[in-house]
Each structure stands twice: as C-alpha cells, then as structure tokens.
N, CA, C and O atoms as a Maestro MAE file, in Angstrom:
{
 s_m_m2io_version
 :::
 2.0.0
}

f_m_ct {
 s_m_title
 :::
 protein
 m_atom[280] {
  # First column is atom index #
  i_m_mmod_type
  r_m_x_coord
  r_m_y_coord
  r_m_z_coord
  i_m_residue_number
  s_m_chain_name
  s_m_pdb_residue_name
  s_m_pdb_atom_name
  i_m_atomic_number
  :::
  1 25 1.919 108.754 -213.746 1 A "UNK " " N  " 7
  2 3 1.605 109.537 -214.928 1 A "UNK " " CA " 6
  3 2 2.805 109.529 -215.856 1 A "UNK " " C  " 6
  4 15 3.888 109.957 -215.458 1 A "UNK " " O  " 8
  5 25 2.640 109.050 -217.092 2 A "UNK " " N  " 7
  6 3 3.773 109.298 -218.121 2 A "UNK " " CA " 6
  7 2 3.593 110.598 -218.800 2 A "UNK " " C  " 6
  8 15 2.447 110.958 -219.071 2 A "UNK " " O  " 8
  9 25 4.876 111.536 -219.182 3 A "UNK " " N  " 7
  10 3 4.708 112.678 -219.663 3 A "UNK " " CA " 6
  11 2 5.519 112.521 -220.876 3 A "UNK " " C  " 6
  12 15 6.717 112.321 -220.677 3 A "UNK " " O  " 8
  13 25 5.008 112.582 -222.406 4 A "UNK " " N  " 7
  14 3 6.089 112.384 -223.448 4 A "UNK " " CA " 6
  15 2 6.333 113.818 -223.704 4 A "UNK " " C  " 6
  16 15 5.380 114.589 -223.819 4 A "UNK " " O  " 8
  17 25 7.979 114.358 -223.833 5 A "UNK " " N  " 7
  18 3 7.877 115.562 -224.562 5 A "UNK " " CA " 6
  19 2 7.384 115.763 -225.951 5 A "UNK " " C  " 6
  20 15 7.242 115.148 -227.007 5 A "UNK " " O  " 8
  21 25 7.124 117.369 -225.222 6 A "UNK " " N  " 7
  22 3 6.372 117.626 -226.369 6 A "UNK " " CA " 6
  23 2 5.433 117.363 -227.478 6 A "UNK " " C  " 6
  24 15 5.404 117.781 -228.636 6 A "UNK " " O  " 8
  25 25 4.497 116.372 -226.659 7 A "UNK " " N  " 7
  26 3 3.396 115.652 -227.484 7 A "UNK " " CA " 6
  27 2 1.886 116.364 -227.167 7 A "UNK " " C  " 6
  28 15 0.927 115.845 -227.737 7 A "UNK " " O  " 8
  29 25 1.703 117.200 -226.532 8 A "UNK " " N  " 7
  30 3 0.642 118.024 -225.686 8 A "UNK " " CA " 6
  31 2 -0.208 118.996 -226.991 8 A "UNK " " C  " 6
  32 15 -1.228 119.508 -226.530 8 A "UNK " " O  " 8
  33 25 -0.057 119.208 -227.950 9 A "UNK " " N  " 7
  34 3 -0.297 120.717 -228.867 9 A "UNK " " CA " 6
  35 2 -1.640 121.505 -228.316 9 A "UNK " " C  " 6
  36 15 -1.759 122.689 -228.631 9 A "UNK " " O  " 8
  37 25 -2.411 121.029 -227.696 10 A "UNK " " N  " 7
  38 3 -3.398 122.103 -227.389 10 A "UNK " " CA " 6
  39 2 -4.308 120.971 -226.420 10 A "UNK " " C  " 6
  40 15 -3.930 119.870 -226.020 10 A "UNK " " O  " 8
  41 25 -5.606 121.634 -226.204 11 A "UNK " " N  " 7
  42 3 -6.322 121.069 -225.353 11 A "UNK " " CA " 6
  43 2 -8.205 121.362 -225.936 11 A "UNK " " C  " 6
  44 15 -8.424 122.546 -226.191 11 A "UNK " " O  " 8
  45 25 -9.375 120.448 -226.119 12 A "UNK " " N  " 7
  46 3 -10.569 120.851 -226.741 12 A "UNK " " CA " 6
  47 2 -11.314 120.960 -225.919 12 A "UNK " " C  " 6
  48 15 -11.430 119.892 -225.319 12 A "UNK " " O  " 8
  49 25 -11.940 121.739 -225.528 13 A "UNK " " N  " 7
  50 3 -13.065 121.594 -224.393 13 A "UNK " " CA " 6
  51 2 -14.616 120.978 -225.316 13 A "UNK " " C  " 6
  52 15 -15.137 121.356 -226.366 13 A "UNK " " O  " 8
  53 25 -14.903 120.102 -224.521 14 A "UNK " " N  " 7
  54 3 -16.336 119.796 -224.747 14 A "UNK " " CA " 6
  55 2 -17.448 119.931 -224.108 14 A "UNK " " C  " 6
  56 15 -17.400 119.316 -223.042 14 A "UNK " " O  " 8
  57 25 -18.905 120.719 -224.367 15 A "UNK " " N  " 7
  58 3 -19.669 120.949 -223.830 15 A "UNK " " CA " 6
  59 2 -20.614 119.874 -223.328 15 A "UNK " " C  " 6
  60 15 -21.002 119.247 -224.314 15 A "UNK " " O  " 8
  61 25 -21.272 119.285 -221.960 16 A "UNK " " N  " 7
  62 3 -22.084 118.747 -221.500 16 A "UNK " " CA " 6
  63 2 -23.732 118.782 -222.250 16 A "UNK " " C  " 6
  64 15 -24.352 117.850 -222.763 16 A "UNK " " O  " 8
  65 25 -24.171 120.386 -222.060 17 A "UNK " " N  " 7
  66 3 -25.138 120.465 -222.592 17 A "UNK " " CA " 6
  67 2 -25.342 121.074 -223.635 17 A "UNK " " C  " 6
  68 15 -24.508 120.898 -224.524 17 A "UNK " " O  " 8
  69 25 -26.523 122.017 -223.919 18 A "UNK " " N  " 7
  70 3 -26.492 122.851 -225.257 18 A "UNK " " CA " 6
  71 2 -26.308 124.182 -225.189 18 A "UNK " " C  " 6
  72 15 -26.238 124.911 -226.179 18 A "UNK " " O  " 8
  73 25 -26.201 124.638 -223.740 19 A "UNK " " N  " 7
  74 3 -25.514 126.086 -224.071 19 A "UNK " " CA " 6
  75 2 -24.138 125.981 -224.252 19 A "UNK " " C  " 6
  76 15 -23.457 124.965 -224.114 19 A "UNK " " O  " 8
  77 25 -23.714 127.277 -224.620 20 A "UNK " " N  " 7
  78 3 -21.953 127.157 -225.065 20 A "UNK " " CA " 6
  79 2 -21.217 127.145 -223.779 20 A "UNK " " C  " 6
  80 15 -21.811 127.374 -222.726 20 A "UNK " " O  " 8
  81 25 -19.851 126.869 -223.824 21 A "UNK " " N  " 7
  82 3 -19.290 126.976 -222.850 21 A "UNK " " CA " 6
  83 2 -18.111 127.816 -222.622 21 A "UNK " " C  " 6
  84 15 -17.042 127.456 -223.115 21 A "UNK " " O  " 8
  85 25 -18.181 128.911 -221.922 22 A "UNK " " N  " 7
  86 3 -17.603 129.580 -221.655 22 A "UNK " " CA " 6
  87 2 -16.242 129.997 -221.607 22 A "UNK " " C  " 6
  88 15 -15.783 131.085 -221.261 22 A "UNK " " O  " 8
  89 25 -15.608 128.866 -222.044 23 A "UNK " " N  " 7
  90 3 -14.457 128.558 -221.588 23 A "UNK " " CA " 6
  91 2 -13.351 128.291 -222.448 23 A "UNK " " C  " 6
  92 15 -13.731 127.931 -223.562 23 A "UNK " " O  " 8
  93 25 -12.023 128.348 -222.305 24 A "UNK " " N  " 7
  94 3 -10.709 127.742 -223.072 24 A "UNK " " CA " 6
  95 2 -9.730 127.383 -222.724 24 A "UNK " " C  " 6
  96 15 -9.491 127.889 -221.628 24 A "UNK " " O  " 8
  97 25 -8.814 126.627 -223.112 25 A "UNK " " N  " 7
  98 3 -7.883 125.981 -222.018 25 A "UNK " " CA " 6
  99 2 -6.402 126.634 -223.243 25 A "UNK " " C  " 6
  100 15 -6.191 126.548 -224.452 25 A "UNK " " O  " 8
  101 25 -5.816 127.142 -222.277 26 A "UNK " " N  " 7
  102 3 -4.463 127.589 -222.547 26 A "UNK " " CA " 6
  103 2 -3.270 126.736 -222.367 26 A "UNK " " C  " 6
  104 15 -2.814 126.874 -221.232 26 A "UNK " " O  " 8
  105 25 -2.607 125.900 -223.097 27 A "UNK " " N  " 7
  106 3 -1.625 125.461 -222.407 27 A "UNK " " CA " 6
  107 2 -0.622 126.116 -222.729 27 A "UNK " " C  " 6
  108 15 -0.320 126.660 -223.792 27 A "UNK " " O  " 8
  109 25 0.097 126.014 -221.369 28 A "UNK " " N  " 7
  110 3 1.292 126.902 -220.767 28 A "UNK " " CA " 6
  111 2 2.723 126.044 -221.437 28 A "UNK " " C  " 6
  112 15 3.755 126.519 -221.910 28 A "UNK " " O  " 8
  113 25 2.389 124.909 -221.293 29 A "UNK " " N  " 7
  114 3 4.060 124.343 -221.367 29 A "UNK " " CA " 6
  115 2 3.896 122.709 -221.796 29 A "UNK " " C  " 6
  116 15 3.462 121.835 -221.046 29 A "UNK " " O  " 8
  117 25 4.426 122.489 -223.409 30 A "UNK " " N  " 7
  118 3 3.829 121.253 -224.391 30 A "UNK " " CA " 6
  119 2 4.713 120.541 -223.564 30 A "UNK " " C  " 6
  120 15 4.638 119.364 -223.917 30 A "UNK " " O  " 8
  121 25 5.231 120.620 -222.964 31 A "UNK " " N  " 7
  122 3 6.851 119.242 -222.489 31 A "UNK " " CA " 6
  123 2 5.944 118.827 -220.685 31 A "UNK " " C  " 6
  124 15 6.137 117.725 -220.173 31 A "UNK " " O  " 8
  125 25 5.414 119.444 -220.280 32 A "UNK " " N  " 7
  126 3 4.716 118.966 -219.228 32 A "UNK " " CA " 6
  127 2 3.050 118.677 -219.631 32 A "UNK " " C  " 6
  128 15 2.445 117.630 -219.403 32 A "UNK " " O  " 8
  129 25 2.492 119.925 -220.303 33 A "UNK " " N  " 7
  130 3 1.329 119.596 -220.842 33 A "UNK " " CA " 6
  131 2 0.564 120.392 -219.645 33 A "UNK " " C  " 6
  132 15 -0.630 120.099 -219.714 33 A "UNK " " O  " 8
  133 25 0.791 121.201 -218.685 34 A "UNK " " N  " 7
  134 3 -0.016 122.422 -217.955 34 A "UNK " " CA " 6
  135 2 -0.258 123.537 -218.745 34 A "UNK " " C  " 6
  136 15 0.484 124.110 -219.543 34 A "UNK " " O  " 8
  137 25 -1.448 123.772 -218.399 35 A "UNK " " N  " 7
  138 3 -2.540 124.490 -218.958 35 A "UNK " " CA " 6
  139 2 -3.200 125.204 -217.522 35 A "UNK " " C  " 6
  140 15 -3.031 124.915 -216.338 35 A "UNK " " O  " 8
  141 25 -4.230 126.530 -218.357 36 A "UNK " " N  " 7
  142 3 -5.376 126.919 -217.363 36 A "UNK " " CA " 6
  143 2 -6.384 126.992 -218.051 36 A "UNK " " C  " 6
  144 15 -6.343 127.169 -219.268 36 A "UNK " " O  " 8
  145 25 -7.331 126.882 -217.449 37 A "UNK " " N  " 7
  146 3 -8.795 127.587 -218.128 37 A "UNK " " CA " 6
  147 2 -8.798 128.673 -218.034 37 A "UNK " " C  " 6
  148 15 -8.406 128.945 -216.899 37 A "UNK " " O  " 8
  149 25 -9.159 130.079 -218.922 38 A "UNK " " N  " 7
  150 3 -9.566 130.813 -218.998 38 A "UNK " " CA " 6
  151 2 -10.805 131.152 -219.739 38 A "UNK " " C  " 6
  152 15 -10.986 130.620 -220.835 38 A "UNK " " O  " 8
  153 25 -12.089 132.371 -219.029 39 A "UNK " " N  " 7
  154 3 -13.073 133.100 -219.861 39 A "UNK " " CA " 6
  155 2 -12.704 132.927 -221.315 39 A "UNK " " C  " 6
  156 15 -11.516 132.959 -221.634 39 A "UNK " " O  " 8
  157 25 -13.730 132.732 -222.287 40 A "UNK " " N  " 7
  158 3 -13.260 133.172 -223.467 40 A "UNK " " CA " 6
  159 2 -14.084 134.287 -223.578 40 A "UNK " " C  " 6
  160 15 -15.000 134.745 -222.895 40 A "UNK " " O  " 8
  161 25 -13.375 134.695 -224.893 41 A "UNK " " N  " 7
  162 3 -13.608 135.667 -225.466 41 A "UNK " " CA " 6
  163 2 -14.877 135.978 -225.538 41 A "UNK " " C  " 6
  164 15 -15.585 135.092 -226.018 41 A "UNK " " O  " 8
  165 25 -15.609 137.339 -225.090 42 A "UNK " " N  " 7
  166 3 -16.870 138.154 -225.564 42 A "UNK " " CA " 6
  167 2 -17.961 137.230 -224.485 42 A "UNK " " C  " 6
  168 15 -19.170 137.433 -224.598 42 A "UNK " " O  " 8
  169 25 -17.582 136.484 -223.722 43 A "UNK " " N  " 7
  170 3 -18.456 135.905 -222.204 43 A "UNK " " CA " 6
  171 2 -17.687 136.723 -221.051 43 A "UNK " " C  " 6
  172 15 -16.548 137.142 -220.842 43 A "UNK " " O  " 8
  173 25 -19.147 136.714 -220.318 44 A "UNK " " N  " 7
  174 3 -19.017 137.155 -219.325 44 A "UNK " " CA " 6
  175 2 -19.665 136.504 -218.013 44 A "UNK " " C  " 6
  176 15 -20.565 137.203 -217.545 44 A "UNK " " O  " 8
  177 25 -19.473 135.627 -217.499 45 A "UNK " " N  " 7
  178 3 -19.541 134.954 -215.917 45 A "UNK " " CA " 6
  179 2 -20.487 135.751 -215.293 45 A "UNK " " C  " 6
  180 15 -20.208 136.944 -215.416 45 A "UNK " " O  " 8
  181 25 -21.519 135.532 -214.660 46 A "UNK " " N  " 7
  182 3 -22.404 136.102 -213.636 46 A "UNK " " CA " 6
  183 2 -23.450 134.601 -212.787 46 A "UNK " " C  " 6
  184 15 -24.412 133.880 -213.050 46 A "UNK " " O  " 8
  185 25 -22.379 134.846 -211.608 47 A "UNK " " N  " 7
  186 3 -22.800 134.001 -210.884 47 A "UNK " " CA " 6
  187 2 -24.018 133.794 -210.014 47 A "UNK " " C  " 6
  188 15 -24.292 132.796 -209.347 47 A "UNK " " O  " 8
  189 25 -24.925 135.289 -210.182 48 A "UNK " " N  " 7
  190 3 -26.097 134.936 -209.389 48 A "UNK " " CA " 6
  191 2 -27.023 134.164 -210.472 48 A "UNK " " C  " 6
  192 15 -28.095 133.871 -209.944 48 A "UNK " " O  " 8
  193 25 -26.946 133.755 -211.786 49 A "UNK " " N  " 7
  194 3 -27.216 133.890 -212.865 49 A "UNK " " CA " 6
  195 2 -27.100 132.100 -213.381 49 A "UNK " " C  " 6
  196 15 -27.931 131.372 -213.925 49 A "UNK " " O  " 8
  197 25 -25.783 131.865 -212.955 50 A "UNK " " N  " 7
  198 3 -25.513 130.164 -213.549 50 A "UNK " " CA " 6
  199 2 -24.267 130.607 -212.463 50 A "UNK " " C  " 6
  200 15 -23.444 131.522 -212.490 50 A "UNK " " O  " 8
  201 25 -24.615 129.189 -211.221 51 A "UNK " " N  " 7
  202 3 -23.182 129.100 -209.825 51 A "UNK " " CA " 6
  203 2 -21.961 127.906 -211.051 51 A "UNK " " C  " 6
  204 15 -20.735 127.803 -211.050 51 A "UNK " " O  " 8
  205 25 -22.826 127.341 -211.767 52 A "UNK " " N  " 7
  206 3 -21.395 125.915 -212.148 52 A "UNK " " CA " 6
  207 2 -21.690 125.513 -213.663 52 A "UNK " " C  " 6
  208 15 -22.770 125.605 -214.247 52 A "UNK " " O  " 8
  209 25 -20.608 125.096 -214.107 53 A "UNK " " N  " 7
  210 3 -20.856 124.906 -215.602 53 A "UNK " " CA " 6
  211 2 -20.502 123.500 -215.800 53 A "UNK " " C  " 6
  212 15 -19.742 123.117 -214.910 53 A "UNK " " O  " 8
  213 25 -20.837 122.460 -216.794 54 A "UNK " " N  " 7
  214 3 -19.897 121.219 -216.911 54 A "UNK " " CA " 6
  215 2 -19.401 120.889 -218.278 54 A "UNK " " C  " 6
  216 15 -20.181 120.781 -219.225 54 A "UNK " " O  " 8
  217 25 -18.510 120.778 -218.356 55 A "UNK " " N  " 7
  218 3 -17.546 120.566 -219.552 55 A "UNK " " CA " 6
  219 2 -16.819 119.342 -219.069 55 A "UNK " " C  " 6
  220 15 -16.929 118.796 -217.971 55 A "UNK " " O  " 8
  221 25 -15.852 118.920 -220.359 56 A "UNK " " N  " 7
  222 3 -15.105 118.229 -220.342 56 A "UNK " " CA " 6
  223 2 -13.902 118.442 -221.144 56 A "UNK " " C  " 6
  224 15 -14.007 118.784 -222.322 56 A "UNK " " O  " 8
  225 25 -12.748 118.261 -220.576 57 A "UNK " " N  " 7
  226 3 -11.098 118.666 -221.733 57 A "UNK " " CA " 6
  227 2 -10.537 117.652 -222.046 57 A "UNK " " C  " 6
  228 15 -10.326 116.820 -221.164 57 A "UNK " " O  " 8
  229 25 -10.209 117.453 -223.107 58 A "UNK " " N  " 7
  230 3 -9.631 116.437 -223.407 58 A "UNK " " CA " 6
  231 2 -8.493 117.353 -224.364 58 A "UNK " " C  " 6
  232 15 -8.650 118.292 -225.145 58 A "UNK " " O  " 8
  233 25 -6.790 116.285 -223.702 59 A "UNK " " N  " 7
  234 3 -5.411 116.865 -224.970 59 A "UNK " " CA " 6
  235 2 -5.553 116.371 -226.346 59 A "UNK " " C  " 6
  236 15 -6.000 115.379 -226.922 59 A "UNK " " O  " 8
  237 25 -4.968 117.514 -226.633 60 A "UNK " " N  " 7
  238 3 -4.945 117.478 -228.727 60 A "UNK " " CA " 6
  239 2 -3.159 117.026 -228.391 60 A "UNK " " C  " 6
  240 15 -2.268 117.790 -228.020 60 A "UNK " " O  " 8
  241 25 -3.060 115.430 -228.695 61 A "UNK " " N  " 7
  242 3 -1.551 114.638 -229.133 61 A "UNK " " CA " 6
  243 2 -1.099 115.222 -230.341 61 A "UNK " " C  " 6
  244 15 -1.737 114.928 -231.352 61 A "UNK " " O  " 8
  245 25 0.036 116.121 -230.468 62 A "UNK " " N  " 7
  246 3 0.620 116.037 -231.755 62 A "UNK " " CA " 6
  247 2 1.123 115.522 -232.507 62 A "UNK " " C  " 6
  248 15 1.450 116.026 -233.582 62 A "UNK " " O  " 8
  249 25 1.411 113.937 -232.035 63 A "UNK " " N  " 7
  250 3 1.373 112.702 -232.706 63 A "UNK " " CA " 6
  251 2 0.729 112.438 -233.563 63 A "UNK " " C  " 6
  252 15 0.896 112.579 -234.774 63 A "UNK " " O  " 8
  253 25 -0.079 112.023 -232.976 64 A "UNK " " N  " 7
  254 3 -1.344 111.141 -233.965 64 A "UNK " " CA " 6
  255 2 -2.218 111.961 -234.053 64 A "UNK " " C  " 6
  256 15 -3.144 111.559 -234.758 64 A "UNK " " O  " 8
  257 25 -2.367 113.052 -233.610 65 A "UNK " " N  " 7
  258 3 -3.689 114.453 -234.419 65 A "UNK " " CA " 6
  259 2 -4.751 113.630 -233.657 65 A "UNK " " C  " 6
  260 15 -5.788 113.666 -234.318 65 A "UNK " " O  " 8
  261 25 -4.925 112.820 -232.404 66 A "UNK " " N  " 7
  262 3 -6.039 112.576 -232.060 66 A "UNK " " CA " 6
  263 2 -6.125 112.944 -230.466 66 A "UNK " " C  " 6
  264 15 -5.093 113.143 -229.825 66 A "UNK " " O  " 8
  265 25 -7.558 113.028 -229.807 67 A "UNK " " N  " 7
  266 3 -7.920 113.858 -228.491 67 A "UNK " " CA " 6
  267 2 -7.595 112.655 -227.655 67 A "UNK " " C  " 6
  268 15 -7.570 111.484 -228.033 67 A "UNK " " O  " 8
  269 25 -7.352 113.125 -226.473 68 A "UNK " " N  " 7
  270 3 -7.117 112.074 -225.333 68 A "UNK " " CA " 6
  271 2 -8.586 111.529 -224.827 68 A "UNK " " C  " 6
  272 15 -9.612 111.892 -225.402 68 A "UNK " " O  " 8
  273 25 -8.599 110.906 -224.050 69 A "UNK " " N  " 7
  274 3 -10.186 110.410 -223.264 69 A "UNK " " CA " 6
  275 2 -10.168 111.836 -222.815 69 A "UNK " " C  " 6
  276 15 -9.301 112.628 -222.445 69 A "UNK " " O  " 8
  277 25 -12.339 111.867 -223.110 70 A "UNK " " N  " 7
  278 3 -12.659 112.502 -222.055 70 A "UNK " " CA " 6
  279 2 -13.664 112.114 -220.943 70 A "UNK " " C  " 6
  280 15 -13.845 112.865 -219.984 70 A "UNK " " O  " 8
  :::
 }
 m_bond[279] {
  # First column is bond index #
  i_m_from
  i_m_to
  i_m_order
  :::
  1 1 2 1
  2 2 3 1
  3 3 4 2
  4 3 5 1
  5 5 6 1
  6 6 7 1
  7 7 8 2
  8 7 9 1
  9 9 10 1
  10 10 11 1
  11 11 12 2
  12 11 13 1
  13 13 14 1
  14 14 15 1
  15 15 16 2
  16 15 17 1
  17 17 18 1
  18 18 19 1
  19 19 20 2
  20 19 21 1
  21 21 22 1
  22 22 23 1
  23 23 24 2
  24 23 25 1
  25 25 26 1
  26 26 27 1
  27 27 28 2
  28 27 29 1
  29 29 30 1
  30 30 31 1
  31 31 32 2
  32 31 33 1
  33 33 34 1
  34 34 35 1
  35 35 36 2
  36 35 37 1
  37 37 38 1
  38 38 39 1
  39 39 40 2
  40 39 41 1
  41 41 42 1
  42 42 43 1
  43 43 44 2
  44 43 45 1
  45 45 46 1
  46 46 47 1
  47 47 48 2
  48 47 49 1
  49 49 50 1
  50 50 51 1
  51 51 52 2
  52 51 53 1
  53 53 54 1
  54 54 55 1
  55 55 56 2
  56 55 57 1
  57 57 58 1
  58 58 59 1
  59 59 60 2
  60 59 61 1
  61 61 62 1
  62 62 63 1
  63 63 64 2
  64 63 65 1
  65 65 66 1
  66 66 67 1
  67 67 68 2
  68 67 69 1
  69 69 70 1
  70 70 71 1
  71 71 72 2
  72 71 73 1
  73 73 74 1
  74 74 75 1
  75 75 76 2
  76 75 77 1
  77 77 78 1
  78 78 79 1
  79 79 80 2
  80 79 81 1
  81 81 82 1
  82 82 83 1
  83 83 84 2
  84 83 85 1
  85 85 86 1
  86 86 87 1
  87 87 88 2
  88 87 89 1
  89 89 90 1
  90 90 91 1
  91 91 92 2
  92 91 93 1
  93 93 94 1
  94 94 95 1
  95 95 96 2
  96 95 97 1
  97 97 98 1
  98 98 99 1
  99 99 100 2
  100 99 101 1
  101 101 102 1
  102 102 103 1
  103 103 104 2
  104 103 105 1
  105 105 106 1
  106 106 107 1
  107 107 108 2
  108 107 109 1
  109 109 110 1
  110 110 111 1
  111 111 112 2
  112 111 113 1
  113 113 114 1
  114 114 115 1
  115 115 116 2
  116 115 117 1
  117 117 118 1
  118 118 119 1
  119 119 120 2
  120 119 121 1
  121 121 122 1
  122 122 123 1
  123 123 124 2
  124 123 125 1
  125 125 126 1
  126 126 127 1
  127 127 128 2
  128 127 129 1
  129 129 130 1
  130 130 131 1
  131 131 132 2
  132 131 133 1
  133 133 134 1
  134 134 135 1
  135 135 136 2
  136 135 137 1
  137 137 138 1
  138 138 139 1
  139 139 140 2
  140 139 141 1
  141 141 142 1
  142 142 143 1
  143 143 144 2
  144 143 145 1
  145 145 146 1
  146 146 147 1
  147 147 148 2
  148 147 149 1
  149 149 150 1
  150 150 151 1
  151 151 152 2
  152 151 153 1
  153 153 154 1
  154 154 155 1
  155 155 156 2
  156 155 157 1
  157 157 158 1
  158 158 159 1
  159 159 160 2
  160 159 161 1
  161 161 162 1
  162 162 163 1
  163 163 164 2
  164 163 165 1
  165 165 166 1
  166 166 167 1
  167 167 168 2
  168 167 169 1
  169 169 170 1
  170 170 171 1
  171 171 172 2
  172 171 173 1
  173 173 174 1
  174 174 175 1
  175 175 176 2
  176 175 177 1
  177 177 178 1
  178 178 179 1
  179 179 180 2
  180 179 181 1
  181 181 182 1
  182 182 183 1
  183 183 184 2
  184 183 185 1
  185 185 186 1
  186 186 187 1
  187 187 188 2
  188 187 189 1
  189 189 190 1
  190 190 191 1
  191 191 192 2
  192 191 193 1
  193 193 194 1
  194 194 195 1
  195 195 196 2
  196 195 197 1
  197 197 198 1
  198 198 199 1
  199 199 200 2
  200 199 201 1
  201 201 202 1
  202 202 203 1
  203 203 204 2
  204 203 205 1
  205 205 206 1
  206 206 207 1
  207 207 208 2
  208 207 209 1
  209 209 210 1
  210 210 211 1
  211 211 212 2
  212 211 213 1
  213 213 214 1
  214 214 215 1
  215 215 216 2
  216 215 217 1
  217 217 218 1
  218 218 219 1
  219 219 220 2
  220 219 221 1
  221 221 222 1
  222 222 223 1
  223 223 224 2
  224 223 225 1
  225 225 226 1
  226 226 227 1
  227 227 228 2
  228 227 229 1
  229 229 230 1
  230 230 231 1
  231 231 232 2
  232 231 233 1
  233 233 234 1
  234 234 235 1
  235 235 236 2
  236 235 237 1
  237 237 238 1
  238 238 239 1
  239 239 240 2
  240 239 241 1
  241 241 242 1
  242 242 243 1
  243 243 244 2
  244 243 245 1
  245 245 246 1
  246 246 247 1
  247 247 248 2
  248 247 249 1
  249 249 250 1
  250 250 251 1
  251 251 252 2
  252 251 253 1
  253 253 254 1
  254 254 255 1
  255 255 256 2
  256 255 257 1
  257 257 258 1
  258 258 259 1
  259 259 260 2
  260 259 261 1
  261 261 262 1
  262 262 263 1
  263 263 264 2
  264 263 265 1
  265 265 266 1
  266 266 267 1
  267 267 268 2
  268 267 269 1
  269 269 270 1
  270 270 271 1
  271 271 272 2
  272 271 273 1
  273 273 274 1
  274 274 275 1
  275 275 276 2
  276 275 277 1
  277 277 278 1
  278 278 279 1
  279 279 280 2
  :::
 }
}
C-alpha cells in the first residue's frame, strides 16, 4: 500500500440501492488516510427492521479533486 501525505481530504459514500444510506465516513488522520463510519445524522439503525446495508467508499484526493475506485 502506498500512503502519500496528506493527500486523503475526505471520503464519499455511495449508495448500492435506492434507499439512503445511513452512513458517513469520518476521517481521523489525512497523512495515513484512517477513517470510521459513523450513523449519520437524524438515522436511526433498527436491526430487527434491515440486519445489513451495502454501500461503497471511495477517498476524495486533494490533489486532483477526484474519488478513488470504488
């Protein structure tokens, strides 16, 4: 794995299907590029309800302003 500093600026989640997705990715630290997912805002998780969700993340390069593969 190559890690460039500080090239990481954020992270986009993309949804699989057509409901929204729940979700947001925080990154913690642009020079490694770790992150977590967290709930977003005003959702609330209920697992007897929906057990798994599918998304996809792809990094926002502050280079070139473009997303990594997802």
């Amino acid at each position: 794995m190559v890690v460039y500093t500080e090239r990481i600026c954020g992270y986009t989640v993309y949804k699989s299907g057509i409901a929204p997705v729940p979700f947001g990715v925080v990154l913690l630290d642009r020079h490694t590029g770790s992150a977590k997912i967290v709930v977003s805002s005003g959702f609330r998780l209920d697992y007897e309800q929906k057990q798994s969700y599918d998304f996809d993340v792809a990094a926002d390069d502050c280079i070139s302003g473009l997303h990594g593969a997802r």
